[in-house]
DSSP file (Angstrom, degrees, kcal/mol; ACC not computed):
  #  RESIDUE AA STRUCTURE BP1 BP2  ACC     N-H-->O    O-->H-N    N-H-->O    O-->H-N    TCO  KAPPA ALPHA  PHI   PSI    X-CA   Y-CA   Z-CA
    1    1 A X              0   0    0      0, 0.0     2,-0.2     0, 0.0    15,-0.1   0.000 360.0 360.0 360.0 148.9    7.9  -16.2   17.8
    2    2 A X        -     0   0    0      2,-0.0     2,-0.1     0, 0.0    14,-0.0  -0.451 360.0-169.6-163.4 104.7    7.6  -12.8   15.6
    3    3 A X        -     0   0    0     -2,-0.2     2,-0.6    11,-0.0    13,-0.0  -0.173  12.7-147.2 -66.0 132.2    9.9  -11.2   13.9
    4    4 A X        +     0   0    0     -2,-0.1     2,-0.3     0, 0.0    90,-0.1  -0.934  26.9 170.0 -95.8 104.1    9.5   -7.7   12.3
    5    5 A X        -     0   0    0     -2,-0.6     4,-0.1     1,-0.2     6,-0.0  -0.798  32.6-101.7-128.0 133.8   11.4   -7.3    9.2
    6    6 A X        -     0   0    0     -2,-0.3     3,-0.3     1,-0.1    -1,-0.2   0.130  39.6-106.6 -57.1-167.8   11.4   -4.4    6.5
    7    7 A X  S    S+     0   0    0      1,-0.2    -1,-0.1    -3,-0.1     4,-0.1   0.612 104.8  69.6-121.4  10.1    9.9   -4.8    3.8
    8    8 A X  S    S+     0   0    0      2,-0.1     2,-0.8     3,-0.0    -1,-0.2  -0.188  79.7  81.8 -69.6  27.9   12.4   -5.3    1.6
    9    9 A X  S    S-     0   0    0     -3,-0.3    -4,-0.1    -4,-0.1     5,-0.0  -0.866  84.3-101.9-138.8 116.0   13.6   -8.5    2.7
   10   10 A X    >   -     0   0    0     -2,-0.8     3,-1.7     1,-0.1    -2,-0.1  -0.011   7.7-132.7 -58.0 149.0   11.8  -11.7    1.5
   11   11 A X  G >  S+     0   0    0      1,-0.3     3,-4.2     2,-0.2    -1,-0.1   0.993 106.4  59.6 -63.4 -60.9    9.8  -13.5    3.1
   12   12 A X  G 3  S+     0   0    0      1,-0.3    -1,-0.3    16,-0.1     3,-0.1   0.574  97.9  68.6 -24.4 -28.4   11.7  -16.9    2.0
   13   13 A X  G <  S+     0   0    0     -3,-1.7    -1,-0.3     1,-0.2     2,-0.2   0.021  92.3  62.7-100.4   9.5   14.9  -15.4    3.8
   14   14 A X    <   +     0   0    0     -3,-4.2     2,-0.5    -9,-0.0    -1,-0.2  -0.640  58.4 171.0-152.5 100.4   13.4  -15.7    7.3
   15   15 A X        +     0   0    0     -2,-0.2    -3,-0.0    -3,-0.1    -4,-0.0  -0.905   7.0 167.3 -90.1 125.7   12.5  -19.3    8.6
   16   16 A X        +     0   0    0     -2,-0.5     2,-0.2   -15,-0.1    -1,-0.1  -0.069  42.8 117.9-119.5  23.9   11.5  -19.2   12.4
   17   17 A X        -     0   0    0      4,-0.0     2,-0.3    19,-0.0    18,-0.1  -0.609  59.5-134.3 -96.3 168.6   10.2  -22.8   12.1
   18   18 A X    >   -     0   0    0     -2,-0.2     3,-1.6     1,-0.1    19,-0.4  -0.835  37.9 -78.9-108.7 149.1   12.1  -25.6   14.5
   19   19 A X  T 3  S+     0   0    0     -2,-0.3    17,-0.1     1,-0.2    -1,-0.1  -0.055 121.5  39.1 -64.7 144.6   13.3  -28.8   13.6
   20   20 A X  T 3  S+     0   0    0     15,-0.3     2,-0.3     1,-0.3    -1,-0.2   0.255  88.0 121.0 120.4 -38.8    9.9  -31.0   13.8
   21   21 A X    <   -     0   0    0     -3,-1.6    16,-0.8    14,-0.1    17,-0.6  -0.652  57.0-134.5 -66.6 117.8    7.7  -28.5   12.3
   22   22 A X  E     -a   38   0A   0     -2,-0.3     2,-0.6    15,-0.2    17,-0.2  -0.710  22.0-150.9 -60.9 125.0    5.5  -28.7    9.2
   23   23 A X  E     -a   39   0A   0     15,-3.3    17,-2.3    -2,-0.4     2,-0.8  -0.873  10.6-163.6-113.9 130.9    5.6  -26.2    7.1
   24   24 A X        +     0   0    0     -2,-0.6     2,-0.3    15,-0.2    17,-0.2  -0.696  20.4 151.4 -93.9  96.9    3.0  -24.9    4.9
   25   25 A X        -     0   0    0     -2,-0.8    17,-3.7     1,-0.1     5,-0.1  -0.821  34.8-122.5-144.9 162.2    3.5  -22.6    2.2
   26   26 A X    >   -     0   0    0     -2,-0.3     3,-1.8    15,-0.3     4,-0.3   0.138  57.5 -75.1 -88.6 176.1    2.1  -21.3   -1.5
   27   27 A X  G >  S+     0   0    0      1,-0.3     3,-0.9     2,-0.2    -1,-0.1   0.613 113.2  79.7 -61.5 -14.7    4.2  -21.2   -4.5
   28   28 A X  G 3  S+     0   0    0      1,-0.3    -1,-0.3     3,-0.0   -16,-0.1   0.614  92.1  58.9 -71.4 -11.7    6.4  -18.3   -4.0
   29   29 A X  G X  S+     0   0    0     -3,-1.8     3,-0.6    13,-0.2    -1,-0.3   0.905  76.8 137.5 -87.2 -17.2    8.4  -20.4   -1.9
   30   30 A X  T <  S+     0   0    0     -3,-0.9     3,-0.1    12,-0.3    13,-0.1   0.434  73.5  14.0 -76.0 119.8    9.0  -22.9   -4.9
   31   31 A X  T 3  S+     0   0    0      1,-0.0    -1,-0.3     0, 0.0     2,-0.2   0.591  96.9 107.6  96.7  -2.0   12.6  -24.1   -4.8
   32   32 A X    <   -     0   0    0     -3,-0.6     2,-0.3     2,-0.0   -19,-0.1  -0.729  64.5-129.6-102.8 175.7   14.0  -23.0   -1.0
   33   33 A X        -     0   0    0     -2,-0.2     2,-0.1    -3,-0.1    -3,-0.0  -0.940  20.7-154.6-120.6  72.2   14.6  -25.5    1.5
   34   34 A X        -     0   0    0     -2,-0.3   -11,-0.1     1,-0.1   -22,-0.0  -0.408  20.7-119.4 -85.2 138.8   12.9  -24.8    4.9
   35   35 A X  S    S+     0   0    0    -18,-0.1   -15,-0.3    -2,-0.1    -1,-0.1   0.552  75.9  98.3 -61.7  -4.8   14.2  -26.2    8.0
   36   36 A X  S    S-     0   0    0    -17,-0.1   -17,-0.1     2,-0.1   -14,-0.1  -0.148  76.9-121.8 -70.8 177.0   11.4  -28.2    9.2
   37   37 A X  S    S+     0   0    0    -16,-0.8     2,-0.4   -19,-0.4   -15,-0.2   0.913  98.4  50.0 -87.5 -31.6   11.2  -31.5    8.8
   38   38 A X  E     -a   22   0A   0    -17,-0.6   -15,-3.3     2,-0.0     2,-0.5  -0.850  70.0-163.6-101.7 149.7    7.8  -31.9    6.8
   39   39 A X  E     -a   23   0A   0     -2,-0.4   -15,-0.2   -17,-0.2   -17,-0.1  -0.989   9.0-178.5-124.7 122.6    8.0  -29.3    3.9
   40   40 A X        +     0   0    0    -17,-2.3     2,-0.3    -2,-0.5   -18,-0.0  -0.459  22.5 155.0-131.8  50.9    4.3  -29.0    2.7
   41   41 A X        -     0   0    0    -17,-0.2   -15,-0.3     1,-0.1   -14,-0.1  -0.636  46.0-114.3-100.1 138.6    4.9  -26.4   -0.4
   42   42 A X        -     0   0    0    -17,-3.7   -12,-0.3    -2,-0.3   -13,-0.2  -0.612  33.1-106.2-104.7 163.1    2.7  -26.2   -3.1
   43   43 A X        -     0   0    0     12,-0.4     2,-0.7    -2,-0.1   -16,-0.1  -0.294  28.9-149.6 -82.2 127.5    4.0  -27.3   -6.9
   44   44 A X        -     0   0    0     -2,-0.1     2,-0.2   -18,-0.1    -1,-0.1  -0.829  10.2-128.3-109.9 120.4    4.6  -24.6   -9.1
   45   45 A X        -     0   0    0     -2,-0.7     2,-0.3     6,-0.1     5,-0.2  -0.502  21.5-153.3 -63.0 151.3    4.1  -25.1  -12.8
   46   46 A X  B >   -B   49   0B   0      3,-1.7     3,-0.8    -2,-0.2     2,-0.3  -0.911  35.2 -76.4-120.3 172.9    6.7  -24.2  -14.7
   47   47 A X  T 3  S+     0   0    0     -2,-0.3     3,-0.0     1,-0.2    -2,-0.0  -0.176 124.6   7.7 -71.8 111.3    6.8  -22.9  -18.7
   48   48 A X  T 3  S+     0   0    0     -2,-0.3    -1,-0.2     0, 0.0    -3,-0.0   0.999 121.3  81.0  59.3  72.3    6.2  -26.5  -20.7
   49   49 A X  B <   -B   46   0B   0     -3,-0.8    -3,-1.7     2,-0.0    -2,-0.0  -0.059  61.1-176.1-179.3  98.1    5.6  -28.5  -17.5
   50   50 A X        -     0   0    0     -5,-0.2     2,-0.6     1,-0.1    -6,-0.1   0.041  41.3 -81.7 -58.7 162.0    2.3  -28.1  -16.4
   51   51 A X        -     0   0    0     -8,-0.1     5,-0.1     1,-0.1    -1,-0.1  -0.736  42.0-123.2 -70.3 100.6    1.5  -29.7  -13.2
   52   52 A X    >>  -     0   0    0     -2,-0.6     4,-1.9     3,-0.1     3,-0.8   0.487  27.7-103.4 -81.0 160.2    0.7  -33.2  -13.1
   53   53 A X  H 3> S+     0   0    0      1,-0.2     4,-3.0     2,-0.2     3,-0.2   0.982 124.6  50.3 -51.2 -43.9   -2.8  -34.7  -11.6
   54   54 A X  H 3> S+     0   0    0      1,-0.2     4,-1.6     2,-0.2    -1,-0.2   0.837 108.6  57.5 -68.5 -14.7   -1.0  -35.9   -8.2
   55   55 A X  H <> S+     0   0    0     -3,-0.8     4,-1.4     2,-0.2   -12,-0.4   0.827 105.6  46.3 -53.0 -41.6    0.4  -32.2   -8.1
   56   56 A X  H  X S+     0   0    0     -4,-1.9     4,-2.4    -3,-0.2    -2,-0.2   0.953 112.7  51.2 -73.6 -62.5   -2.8  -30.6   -8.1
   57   57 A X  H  X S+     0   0    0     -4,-3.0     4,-2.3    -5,-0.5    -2,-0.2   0.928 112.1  42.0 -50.6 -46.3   -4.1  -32.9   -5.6
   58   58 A X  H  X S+     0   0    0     -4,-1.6     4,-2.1     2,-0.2    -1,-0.2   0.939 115.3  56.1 -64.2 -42.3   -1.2  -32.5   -3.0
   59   59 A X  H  X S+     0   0    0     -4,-1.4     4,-1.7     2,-0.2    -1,-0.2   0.875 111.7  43.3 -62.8 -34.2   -1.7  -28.6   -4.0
   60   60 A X  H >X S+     0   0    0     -4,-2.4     3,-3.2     2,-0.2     4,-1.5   0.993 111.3  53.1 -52.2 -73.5   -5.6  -28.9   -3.0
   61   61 A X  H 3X S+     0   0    0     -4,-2.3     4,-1.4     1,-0.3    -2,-0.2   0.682 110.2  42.3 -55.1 -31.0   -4.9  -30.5   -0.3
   62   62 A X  H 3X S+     0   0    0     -4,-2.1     4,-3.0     1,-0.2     5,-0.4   0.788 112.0  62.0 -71.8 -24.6   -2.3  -28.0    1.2
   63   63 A X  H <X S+     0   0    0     -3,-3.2     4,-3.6    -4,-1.7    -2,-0.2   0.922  97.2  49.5 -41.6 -49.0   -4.7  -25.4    0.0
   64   64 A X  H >< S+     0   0    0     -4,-1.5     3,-1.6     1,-0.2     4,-0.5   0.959 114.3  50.3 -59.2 -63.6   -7.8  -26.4    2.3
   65   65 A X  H >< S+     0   0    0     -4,-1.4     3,-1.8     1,-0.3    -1,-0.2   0.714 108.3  52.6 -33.8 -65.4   -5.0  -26.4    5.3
   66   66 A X  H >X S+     0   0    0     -4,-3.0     4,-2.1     1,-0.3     3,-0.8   0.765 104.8  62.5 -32.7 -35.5   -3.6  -22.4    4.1
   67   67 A X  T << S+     0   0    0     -4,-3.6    -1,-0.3    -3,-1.6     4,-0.2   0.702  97.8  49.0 -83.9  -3.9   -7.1  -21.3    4.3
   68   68 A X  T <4 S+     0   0    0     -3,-1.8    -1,-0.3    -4,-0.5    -2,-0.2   0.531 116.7  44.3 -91.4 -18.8   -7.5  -22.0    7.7
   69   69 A X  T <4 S+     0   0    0     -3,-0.8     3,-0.3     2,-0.1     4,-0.3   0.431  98.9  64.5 -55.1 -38.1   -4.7  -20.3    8.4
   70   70 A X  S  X S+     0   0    0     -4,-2.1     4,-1.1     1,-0.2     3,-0.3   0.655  82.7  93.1 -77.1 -26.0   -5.0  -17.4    6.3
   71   71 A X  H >> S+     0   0    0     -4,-0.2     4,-1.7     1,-0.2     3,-0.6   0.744  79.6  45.0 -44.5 -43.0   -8.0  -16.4    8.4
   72   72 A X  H 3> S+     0   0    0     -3,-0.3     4,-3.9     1,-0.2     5,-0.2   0.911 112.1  54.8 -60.1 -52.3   -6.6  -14.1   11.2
   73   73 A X  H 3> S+     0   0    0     -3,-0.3     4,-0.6    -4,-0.3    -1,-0.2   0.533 106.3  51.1 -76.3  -9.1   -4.5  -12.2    8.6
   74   74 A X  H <X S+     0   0    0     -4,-1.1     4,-3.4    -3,-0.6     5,-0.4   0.851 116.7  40.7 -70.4 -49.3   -7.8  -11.5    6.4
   75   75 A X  H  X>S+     0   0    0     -4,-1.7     5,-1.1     1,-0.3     4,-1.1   0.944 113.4  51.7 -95.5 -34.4   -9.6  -10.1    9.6
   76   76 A X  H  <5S+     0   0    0     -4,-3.9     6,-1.8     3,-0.2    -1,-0.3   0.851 114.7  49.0 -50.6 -32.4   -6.4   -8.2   11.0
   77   77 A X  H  X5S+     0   0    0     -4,-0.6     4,-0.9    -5,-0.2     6,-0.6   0.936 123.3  26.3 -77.4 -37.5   -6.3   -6.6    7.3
   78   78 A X  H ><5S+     0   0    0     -4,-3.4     3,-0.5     2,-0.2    -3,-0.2   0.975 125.2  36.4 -93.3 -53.4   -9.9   -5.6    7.0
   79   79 A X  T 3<5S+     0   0    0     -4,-1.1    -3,-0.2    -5,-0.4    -1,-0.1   0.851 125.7  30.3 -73.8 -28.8  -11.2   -5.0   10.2
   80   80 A X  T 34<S-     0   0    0     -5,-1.1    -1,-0.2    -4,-0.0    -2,-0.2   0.282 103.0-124.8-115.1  31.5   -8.7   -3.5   12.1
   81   81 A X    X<  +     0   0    0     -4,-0.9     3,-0.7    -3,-0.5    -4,-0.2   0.400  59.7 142.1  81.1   4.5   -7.1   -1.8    9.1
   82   82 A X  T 3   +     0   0    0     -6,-1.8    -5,-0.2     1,-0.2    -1,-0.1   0.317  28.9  99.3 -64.1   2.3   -3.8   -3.1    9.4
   83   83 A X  T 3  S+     0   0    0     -6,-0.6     2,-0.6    -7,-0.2    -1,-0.2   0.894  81.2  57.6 -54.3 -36.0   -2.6   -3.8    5.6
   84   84 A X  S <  S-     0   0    0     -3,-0.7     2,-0.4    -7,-0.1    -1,-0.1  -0.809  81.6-143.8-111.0 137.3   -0.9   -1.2    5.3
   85   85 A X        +     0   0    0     -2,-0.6    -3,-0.0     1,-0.1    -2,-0.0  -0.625  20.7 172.8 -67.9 142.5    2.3   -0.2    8.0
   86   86 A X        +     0   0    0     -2,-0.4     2,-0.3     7,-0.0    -1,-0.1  -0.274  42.3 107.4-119.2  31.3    2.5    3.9    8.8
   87   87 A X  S    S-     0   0    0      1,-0.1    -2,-0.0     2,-0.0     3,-0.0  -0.819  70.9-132.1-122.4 151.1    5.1    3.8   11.5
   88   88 A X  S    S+     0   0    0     -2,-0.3     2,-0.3     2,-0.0    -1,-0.1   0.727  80.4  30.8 -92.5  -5.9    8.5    5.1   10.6
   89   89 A X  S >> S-     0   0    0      1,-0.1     4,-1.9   -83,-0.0     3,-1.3  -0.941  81.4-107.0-145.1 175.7   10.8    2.2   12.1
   90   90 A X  H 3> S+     0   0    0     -2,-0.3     4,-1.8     1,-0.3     5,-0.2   0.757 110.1  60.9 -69.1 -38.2   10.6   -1.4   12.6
   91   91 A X  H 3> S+     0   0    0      1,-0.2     4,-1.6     2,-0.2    -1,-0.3   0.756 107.4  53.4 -82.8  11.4   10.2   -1.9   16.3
   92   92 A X  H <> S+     0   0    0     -3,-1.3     4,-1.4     2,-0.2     5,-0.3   0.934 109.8  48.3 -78.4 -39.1    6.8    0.4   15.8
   93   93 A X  H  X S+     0   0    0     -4,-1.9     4,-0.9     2,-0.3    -2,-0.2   0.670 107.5  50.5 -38.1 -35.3    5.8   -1.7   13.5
   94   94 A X  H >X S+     0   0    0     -4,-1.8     3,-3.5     2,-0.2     4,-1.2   0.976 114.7  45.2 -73.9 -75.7    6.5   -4.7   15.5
   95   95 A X  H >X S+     0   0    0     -4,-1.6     3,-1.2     1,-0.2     4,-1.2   0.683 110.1  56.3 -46.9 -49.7    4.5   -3.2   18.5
   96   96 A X  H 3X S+     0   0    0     -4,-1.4     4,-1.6     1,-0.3    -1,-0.2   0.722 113.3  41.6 -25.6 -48.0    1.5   -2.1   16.0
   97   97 A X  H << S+     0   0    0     -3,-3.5     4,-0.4    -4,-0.9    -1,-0.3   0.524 109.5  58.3-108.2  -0.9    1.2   -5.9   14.8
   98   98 A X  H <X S+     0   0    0     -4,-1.2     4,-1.8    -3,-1.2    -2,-0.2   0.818 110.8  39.8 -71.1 -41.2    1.5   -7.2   18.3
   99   99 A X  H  < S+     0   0    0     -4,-1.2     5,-0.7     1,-0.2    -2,-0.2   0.838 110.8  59.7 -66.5 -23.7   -1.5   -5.3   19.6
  100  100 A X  T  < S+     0   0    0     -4,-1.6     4,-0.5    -5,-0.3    -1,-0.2   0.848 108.1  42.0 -51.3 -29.2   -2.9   -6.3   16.2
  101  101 A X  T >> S+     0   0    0     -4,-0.4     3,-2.0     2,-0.2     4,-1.7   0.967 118.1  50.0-124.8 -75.3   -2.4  -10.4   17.4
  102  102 A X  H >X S+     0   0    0     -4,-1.8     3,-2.9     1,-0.3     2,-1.6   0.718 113.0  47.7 -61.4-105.7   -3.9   -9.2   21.3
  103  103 A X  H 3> S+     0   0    0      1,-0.3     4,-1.6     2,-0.2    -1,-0.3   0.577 109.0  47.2 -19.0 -29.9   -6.9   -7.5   19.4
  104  104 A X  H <> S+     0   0    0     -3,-2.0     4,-0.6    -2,-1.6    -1,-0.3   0.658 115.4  53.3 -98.3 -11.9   -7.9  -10.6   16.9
  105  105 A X  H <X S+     0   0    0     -3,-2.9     4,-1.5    -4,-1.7    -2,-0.2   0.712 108.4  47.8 -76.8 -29.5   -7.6  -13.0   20.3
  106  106 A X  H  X S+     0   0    0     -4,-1.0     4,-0.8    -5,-0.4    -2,-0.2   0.892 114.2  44.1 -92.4 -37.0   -9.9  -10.8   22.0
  107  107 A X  H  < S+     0   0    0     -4,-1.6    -1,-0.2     2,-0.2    -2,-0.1   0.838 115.1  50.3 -54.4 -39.4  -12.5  -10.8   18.9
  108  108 A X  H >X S+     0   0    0     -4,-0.6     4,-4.6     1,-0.2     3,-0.8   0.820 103.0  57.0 -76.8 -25.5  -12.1  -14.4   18.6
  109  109 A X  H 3X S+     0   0    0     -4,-1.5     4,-1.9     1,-0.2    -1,-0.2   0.829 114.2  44.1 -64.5 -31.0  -12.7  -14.9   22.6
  110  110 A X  H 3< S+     0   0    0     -4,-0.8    -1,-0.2     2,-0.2    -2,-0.2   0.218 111.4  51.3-113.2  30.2  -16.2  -13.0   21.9
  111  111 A X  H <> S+     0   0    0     -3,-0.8     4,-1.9     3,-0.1    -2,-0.2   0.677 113.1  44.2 -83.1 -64.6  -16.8  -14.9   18.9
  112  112 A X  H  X S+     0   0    0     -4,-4.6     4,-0.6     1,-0.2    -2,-0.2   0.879 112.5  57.1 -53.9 -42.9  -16.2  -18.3   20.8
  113  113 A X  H >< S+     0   0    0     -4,-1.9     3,-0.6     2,-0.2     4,-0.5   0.783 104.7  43.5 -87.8  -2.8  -18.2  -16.9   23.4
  114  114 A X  H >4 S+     0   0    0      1,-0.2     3,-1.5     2,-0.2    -1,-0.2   0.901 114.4  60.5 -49.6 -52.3  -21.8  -16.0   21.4
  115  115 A X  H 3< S+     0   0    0     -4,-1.9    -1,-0.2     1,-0.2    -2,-0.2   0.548 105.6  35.9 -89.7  15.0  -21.3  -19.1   20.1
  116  116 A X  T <<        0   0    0     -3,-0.6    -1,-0.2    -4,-0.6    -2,-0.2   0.443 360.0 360.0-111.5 -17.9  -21.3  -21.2   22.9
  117  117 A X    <         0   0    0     -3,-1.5    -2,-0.2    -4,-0.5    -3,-0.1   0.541 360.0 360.0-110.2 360.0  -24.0  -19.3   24.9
């Protein structure tokens, strides 16, 4: 599913996951409650309580996961220029970052296929 939202409205204020779901997500989520069922959120120090050694580890380990993840949204900001929106309402926006999704499948289809041939 994908929702277009302004860009005043936090991210934390719009769960689209389903009951079932793991979710993974960085410290700005710290302290909401998402409706999936595994919650995979990484531990946020707070002032005089640092993070403990099993924190850091569970935080690596959700790390390695994010970063596999974060890929598409690296190569939709740099290569096809999409960081910043320049459309004046939401549903261009929407349409803008939908071809952006149909463009980074289509890169990735002639990515997989170089590397296969």
């Amino acid at each position: 599913m994908i929702t277009t939202t302004t860009a005043s409205l936090h991210d934390s204020r719009i769960d689209l996951l389903q009951k079932g779901e793991t979710v993974y997500r960085d410290r700005g989520y710290f302290g909401v409650k998402p409706r999936a069922s595994m919650d995979r959120t990484m531990h946020r120090a707070i002032r005089g309580h640092p993070l403990s050694i099993k924190e850091k580890r569970r935080n690596r380990a959700i790390s390695r996961t994010r970063s596999l993840v974060g890929r598409p949204f690296v190569v939709i900001k740099t290569v096809f220029h999409a960081g910043y929106v320049r459309v004046t309402t939401c549903a261009r926006a929407h349409v803008k970052y939908i071809f952006s999704g149909f463009a980074f499948n289509l890169k990735q289809l002639l990515t997989v296929e170089r590397q296969t041939a």
